[in-house]
PDB file of N, CA, C and O in Angstrom:
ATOM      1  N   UNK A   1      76.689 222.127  80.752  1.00  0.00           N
ATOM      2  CA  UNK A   1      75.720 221.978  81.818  1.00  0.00           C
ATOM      3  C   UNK A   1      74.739 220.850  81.525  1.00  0.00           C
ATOM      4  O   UNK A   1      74.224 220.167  82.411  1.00  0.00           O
ATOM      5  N   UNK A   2      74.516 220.701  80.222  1.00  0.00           N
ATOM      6  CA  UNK A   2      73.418 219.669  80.211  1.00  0.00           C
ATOM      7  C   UNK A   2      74.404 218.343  79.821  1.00  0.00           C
ATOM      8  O   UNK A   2      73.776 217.335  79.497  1.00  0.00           O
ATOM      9  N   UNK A   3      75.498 218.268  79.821  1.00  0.00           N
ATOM     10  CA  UNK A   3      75.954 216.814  79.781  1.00  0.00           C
ATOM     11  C   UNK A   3      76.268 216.919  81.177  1.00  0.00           C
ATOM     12  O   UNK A   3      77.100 216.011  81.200  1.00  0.00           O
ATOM     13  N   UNK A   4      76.234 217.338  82.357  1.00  0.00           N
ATOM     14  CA  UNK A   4      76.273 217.491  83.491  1.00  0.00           C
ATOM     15  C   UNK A   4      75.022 216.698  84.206  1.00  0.00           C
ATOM     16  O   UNK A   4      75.023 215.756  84.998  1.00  0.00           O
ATOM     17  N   UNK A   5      73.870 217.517  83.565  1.00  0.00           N
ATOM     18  CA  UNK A   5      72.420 216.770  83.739  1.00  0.00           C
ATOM     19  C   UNK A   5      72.265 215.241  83.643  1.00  0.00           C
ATOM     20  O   UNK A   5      71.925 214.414  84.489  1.00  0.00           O
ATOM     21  N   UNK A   6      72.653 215.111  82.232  1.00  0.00           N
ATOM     22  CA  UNK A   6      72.376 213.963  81.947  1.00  0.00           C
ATOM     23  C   UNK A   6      73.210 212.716  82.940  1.00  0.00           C
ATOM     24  O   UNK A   6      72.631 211.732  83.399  1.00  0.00           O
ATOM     25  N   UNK A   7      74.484 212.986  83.106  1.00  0.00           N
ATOM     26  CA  UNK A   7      75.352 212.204  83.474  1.00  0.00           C
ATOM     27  C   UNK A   7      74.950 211.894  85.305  1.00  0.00           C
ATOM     28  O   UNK A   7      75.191 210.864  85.934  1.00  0.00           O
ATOM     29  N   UNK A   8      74.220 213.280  85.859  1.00  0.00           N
ATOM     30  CA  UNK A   8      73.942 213.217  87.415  1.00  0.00           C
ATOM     31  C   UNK A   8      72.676 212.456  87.316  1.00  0.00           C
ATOM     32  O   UNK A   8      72.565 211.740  88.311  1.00  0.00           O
ATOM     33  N   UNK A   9      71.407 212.300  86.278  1.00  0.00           N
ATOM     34  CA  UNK A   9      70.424 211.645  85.943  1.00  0.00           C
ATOM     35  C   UNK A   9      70.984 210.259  85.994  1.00  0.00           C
ATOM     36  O   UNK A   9      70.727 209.828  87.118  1.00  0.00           O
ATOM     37  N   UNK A  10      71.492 209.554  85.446  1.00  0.00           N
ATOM     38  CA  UNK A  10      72.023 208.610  84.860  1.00  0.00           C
ATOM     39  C   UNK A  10      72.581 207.753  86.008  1.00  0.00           C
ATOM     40  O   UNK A  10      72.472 206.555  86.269  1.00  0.00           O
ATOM     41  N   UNK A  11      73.196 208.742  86.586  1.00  0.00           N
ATOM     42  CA  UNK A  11      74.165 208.142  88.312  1.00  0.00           C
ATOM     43  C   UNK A  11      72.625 208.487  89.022  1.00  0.00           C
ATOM     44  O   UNK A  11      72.350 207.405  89.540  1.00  0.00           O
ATOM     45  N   UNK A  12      71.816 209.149  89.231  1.00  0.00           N
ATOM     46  CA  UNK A  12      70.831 208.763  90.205  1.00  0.00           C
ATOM     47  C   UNK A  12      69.919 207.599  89.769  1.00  0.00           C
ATOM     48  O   UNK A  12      69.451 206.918  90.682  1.00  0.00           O
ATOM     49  N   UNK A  13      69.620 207.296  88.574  1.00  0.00           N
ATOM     50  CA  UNK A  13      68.975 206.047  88.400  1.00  0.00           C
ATOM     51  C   UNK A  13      69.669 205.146  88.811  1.00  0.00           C
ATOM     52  O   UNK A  13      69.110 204.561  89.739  1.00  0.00           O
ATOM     53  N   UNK A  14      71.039 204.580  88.456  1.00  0.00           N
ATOM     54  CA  UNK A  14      71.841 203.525  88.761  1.00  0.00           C
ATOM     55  C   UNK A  14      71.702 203.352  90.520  1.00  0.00           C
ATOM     56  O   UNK A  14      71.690 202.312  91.177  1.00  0.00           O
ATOM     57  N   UNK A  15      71.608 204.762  90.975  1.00  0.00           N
ATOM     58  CA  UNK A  15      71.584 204.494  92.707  1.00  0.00           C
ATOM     59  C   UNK A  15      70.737 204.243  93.231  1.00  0.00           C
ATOM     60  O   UNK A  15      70.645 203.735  94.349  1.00  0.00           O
ATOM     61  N   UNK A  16      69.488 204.739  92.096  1.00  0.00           N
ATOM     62  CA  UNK A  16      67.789 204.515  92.701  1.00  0.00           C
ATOM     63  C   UNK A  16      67.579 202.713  92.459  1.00  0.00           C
ATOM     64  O   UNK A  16      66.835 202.162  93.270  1.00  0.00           O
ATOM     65  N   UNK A  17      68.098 202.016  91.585  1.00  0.00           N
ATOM     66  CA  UNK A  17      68.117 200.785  91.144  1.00  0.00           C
ATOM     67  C   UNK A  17      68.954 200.046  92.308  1.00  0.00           C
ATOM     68  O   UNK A  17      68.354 199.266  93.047  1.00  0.00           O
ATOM     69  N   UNK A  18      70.430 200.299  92.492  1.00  0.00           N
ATOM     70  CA  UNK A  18      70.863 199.736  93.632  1.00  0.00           C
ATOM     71  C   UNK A  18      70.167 199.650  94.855  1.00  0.00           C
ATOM     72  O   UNK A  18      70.144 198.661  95.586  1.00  0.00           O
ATOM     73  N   UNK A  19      69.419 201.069  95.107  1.00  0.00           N
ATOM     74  CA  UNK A  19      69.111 200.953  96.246  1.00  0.00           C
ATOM     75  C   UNK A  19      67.829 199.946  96.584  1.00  0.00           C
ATOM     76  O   UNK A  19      67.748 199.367  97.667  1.00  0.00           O
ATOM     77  N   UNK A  20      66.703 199.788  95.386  1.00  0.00           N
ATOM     78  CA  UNK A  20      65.756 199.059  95.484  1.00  0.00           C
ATOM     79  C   UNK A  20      66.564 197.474  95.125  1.00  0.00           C
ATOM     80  O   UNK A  20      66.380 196.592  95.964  1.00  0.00           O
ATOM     81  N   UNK A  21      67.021 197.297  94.483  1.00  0.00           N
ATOM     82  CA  UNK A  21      68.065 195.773  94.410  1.00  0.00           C
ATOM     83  C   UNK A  21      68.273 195.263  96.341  1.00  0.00           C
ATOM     84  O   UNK A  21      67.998 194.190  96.880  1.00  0.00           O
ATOM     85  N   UNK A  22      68.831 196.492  96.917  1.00  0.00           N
ATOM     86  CA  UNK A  22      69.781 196.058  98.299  1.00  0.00           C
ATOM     87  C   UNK A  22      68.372 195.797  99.228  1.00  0.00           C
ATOM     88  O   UNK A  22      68.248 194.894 100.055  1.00  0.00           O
ATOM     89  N   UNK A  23      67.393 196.769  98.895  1.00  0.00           N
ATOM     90  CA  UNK A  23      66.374 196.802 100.329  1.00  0.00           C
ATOM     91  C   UNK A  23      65.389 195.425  99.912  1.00  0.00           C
ATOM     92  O   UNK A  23      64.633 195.055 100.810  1.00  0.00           O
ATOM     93  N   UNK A  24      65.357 194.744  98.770  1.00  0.00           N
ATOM     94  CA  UNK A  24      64.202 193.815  98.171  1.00  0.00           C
ATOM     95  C   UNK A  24      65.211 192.739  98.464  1.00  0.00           C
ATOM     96  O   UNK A  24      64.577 191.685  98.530  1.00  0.00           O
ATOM     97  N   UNK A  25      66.904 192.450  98.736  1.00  0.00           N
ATOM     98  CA  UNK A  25      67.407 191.809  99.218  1.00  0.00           C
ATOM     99  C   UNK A  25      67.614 191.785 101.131  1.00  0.00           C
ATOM    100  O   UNK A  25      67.773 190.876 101.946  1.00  0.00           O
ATOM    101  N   UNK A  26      67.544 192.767 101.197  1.00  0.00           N
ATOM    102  CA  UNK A  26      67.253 192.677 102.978  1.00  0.00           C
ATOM    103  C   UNK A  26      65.684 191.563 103.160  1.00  0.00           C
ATOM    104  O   UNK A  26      65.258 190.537 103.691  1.00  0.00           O
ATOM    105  N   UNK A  27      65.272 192.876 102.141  1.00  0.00           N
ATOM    106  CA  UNK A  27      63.492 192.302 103.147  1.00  0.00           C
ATOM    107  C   UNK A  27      64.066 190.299 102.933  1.00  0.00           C
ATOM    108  O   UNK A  27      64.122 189.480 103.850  1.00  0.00           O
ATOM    109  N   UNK A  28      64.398 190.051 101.438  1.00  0.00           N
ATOM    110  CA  UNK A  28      63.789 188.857 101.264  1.00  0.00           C
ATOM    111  C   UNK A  28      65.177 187.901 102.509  1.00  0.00           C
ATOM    112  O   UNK A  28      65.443 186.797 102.034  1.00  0.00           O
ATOM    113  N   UNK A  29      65.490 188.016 103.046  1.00  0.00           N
ATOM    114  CA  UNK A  29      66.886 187.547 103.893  1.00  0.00           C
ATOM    115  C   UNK A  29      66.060 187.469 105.175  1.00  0.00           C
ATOM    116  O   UNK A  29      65.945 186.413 105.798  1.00  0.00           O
ATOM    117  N   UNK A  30      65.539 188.515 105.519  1.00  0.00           N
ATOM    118  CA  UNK A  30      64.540 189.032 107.043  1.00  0.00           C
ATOM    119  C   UNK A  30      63.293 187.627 106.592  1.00  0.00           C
ATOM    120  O   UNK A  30      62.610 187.210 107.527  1.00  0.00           O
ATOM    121  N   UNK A  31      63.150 187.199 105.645  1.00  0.00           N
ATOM    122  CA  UNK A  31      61.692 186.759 105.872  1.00  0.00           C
ATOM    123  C   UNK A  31      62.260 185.117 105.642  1.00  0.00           C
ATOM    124  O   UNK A  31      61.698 184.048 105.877  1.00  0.00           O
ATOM    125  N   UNK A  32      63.296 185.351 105.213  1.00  0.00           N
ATOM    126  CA  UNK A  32      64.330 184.242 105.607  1.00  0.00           C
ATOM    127  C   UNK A  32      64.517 183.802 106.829  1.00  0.00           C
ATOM    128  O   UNK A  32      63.779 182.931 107.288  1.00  0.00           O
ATOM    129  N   UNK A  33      64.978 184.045 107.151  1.00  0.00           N
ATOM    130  CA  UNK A  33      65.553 184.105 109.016  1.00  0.00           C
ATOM    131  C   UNK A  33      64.420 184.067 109.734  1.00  0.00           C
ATOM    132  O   UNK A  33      64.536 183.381 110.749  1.00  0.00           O
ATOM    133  N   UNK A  34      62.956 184.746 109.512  1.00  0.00           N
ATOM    134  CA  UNK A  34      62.051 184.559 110.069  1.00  0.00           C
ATOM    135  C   UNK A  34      60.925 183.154 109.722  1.00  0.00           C
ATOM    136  O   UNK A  34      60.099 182.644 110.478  1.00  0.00           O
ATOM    137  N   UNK A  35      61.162 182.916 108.759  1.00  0.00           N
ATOM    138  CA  UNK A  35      60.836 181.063 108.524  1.00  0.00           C
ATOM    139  C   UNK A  35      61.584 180.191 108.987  1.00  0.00           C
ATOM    140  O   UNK A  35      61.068 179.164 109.427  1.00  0.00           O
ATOM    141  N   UNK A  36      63.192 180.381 109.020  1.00  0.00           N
ATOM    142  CA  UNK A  36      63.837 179.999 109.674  1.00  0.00           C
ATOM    143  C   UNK A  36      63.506 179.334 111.379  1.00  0.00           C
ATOM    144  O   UNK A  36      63.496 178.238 111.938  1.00  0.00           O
ATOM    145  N   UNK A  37      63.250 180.850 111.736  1.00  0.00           N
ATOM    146  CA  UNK A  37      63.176 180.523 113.341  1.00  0.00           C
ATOM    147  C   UNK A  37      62.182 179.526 113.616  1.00  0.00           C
ATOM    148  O   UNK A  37      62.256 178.466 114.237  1.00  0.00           O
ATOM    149  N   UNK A  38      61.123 180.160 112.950  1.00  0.00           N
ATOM    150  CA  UNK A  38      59.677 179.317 112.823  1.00  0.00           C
ATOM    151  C   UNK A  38      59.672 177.996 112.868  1.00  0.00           C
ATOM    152  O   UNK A  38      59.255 177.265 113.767  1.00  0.00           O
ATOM    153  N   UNK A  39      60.153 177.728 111.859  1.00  0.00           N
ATOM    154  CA  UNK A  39      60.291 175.964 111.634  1.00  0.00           C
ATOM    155  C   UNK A  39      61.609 175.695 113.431  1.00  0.00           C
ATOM    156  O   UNK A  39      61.096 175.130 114.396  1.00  0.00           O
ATOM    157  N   UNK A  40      62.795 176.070 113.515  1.00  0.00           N
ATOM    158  CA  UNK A  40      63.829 175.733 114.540  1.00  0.00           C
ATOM    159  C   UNK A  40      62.262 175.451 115.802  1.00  0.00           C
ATOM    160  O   UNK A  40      61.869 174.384 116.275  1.00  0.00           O
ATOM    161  N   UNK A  41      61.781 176.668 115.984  1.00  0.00           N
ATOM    162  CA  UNK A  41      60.904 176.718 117.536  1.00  0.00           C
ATOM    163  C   UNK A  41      60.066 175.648 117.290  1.00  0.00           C
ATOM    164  O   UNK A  41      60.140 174.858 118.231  1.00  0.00           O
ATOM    165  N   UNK A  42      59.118 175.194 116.226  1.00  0.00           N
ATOM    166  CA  UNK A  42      58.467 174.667 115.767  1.00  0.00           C
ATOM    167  C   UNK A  42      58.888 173.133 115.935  1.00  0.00           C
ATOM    168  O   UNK A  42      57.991 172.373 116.301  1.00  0.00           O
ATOM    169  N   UNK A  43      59.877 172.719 115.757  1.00  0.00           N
ATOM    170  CA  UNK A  43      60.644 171.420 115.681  1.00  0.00           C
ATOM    171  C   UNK A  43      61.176 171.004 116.881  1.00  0.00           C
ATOM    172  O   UNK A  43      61.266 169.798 117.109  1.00  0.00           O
ATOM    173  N   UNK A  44      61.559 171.859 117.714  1.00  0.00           N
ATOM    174  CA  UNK A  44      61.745 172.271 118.994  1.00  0.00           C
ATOM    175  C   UNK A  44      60.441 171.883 119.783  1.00  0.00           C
ATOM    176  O   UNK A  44      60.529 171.242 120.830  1.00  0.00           O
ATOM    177  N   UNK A  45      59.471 172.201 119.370  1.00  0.00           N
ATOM    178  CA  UNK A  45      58.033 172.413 120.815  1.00  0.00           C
ATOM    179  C   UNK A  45      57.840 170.253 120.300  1.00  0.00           C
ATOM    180  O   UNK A  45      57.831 169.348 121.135  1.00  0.00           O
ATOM    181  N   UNK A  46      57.747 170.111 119.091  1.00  0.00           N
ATOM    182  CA  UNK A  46      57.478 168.875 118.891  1.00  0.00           C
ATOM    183  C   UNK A  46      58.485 167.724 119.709  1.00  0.00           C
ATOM    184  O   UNK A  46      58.294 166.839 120.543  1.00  0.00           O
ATOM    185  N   UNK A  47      59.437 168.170 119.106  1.00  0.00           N
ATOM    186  CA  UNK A  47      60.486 167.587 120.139  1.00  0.00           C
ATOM    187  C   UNK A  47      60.763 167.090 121.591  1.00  0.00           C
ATOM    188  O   UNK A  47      61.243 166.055 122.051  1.00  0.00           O
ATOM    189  N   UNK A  48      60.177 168.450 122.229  1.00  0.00           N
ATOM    190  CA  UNK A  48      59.889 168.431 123.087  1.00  0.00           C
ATOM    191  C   UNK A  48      58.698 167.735 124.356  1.00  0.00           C
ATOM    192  O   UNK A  48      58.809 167.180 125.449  1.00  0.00           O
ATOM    193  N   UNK A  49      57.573 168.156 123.449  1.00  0.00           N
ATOM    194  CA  UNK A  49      56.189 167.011 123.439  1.00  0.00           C
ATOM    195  C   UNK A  49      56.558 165.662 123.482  1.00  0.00           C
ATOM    196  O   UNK A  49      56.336 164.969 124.475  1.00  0.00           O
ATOM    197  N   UNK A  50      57.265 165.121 122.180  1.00  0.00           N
ATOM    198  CA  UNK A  50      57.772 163.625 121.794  1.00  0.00           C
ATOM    199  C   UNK A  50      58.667 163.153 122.800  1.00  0.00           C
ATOM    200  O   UNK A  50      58.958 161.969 122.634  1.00  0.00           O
ATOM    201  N   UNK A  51      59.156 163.653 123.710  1.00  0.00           N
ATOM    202  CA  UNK A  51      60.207 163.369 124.764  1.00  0.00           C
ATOM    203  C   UNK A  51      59.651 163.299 125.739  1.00  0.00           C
ATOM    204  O   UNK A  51      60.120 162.515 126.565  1.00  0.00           O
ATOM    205  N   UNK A  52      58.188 164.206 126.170  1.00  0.00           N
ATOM    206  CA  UNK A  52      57.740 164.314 127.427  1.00  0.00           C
ATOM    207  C   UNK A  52      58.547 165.815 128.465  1.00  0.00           C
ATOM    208  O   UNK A  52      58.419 166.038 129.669  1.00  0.00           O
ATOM    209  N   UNK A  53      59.138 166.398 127.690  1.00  0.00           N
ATOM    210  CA  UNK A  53      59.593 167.781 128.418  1.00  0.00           C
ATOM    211  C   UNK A  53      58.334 168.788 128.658  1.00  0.00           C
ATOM    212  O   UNK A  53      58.173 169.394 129.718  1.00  0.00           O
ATOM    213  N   UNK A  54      57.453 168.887 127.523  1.00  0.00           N
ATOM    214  CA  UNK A  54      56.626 169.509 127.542  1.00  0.00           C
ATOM    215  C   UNK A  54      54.813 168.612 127.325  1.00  0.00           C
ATOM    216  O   UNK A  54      54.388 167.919 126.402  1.00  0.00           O
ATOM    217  N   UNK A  55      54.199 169.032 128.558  1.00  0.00           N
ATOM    218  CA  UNK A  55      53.017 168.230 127.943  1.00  0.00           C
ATOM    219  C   UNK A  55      52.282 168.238 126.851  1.00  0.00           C
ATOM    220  O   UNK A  55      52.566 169.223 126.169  1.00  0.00           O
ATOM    221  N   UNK A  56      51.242 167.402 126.253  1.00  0.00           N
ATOM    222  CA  UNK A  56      50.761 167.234 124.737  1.00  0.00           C
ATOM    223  C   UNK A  56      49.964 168.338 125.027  1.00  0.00           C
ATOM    224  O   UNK A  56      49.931 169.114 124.071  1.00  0.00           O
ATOM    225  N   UNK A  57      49.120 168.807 126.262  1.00  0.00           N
ATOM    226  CA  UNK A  57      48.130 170.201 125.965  1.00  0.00           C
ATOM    227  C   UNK A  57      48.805 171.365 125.487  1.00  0.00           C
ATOM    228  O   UNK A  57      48.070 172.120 124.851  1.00  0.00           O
ATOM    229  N   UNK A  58      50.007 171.732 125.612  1.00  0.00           N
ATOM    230  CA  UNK A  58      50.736 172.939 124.949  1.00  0.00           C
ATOM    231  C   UNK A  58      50.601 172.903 123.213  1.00  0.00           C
ATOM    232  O   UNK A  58      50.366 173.901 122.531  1.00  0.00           O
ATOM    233  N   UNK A  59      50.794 171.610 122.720  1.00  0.00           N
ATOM    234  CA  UNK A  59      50.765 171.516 121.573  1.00  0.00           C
ATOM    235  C   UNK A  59      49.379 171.692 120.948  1.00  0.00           C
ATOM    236  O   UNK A  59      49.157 172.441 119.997  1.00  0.00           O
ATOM    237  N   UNK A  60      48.205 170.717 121.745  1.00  0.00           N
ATOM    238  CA  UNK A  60      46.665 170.769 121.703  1.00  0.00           C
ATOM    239  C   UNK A  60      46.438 171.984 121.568  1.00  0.00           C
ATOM    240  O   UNK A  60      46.049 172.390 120.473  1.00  0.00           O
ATOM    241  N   UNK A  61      46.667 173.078 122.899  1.00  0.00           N
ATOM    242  CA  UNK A  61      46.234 174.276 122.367  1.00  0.00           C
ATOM    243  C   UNK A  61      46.378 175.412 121.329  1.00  0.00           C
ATOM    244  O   UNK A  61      45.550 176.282 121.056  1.00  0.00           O
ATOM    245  N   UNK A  62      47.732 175.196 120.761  1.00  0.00           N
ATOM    246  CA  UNK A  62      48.338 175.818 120.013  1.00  0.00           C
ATOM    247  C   UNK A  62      47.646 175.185 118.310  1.00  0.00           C
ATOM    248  O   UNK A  62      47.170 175.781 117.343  1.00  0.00           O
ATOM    249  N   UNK A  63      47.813 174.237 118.503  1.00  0.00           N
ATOM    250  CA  UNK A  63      46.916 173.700 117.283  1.00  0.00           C
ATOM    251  C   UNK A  63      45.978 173.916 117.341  1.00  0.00           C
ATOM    252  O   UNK A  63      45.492 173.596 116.256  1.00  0.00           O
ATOM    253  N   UNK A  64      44.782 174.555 118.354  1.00  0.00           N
ATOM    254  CA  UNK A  64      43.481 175.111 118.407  1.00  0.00           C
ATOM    255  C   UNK A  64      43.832 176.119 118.008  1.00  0.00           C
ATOM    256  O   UNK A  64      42.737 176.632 117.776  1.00  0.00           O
ATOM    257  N   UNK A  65      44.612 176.902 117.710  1.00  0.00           N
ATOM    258  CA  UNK A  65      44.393 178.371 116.985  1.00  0.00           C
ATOM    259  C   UNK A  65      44.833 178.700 115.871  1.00  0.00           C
ATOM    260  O   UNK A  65      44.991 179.854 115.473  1.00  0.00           O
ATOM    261  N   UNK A  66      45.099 177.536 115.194  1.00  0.00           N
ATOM    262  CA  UNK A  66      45.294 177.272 113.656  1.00  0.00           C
ATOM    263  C   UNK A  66      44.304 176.757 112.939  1.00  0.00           C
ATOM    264  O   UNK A  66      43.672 175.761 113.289  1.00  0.00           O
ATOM    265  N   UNK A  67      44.079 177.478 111.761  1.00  0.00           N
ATOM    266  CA  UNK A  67      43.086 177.210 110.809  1.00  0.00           C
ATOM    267  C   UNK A  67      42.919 175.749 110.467  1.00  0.00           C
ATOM    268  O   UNK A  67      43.890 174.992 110.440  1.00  0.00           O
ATOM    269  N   UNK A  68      41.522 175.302 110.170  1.00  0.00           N
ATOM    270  CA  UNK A  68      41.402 173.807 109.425  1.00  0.00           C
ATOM    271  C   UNK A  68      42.740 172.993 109.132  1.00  0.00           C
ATOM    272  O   UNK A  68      43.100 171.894 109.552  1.00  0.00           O
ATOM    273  N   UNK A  69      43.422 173.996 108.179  1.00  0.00           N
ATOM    274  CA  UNK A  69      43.857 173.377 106.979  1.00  0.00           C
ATOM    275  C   UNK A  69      46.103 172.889 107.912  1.00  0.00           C
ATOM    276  O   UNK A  69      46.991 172.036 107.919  1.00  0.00           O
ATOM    277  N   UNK A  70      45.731 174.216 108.437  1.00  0.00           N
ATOM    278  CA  UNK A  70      46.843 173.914 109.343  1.00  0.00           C
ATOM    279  C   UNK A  70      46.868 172.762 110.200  1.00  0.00           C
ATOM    280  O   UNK A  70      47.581 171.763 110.103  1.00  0.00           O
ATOM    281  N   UNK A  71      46.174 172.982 110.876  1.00  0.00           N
ATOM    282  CA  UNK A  71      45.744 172.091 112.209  1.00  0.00           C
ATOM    283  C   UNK A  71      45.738 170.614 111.769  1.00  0.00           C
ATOM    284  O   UNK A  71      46.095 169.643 112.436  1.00  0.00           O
ATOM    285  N   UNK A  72      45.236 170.643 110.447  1.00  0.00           N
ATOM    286  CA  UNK A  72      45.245 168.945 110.023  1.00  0.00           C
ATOM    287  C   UNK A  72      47.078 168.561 109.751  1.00  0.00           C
ATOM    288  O   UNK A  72      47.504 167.407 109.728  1.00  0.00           O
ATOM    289  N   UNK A  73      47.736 169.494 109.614  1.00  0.00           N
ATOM    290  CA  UNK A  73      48.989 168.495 109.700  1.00  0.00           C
ATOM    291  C   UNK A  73      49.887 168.610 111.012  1.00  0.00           C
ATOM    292  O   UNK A  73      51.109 168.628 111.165  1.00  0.00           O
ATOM    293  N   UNK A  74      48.633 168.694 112.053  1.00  0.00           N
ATOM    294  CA  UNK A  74      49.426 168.123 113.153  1.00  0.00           C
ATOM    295  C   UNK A  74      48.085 167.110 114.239  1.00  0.00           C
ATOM    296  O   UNK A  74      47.955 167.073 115.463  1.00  0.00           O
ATOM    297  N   UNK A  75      47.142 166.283 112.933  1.00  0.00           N
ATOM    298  CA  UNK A  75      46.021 165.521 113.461  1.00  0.00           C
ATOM    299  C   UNK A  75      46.826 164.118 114.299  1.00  0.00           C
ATOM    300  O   UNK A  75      46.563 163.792 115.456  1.00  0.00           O
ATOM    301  N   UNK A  76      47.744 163.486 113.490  1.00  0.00           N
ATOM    302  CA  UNK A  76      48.728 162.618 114.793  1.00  0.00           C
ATOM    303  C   UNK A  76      49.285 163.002 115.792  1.00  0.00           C
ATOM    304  O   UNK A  76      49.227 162.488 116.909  1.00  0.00           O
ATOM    305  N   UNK A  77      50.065 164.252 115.353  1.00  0.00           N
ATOM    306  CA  UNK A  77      50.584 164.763 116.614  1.00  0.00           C
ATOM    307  C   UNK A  77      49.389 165.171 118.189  1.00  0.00           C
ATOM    308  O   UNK A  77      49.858 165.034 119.319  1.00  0.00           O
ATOM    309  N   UNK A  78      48.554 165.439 118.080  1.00  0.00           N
ATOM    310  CA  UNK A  78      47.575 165.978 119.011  1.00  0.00           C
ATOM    311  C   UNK A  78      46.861 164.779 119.107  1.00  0.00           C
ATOM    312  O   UNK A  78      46.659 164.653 120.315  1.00  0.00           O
ATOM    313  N   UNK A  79      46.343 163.786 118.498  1.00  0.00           N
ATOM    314  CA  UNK A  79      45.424 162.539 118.819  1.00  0.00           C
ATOM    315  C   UNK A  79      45.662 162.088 120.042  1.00  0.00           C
ATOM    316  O   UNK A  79      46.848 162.403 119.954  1.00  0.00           O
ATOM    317  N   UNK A  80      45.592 161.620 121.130  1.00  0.00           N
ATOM    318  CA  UNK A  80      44.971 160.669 122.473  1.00  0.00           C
ATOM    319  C   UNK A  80      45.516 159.519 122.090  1.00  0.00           C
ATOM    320  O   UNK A  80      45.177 158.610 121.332  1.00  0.00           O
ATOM    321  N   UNK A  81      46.801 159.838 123.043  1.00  0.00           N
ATOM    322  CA  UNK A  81      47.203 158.077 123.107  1.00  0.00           C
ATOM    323  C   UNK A  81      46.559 156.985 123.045  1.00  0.00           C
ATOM    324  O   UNK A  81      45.948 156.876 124.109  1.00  0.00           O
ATOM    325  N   UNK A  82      46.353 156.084 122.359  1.00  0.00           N
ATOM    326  CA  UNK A  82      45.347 155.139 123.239  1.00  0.00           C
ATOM    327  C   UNK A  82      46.540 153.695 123.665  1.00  0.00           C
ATOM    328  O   UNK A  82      47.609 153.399 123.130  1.00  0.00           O
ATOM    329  N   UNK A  83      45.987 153.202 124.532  1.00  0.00           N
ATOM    330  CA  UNK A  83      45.984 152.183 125.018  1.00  0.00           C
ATOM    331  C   UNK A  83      46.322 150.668 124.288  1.00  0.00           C
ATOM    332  O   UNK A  83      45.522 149.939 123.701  1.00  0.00           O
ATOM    333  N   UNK A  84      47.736 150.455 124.518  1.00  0.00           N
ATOM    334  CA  UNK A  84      47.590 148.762 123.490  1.00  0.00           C
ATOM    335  C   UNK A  84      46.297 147.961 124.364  1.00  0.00           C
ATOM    336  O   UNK A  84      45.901 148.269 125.488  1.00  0.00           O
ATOM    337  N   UNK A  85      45.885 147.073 123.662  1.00  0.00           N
ATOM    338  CA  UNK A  85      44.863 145.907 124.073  1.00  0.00           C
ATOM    339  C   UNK A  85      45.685 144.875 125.181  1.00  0.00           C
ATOM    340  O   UNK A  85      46.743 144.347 124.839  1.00  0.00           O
ATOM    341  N   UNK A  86      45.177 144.676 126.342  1.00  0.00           N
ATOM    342  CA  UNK A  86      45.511 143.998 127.497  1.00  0.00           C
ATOM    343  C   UNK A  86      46.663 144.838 128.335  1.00  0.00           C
ATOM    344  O   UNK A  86      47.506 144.363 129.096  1.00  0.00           O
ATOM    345  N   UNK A  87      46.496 145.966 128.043  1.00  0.00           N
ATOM    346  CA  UNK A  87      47.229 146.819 129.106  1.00  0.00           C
ATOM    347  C   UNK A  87      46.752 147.248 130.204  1.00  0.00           C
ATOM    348  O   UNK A  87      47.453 147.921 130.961  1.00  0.00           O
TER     349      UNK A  87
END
């Protein structure tokens, strides 16, 4: 009975280990796929802007609700066309 114990101990650790191995590989795959999208939509809205599909205020506003530090790496992207000289 107690090499019974030991041996059902032994197989539940190995399963308690698999199982935290498989779910710390989901999560990290999910947060994968979800940076993923991020950057695709992200590259996408710019794209889009840069073509003229979508106007520059979609981008303007969206960069208003990003922090300082964000917002500064999209300070070209959002700047005001200006004007060549003798146009």
């Amino acid at each position: 009975m107690t090499l019974d114990l030991k041996k059902l101990a032994q197989r539940r650790a190995a399963l308690e280990s698999k199982l935290a191995q498989t779910t710390t590989a989901l999560r990290e795959a999910r947060r994968r796929d979800d940076t993923r999208r991020k950057v695709v939509v992200g590259g996408a809205l710019l794209a889009a802007v840069r073509d003229g599909v979508l106007p520059i205020h979609i981008l303007t506003a969206l960069v208003g609700r990003m922090t300082d530090r964000d917002a500064a790496l999209f300070a070209s992207d959002t700047a005001p066309v200006m004007a060549e000289p003798g146009e």
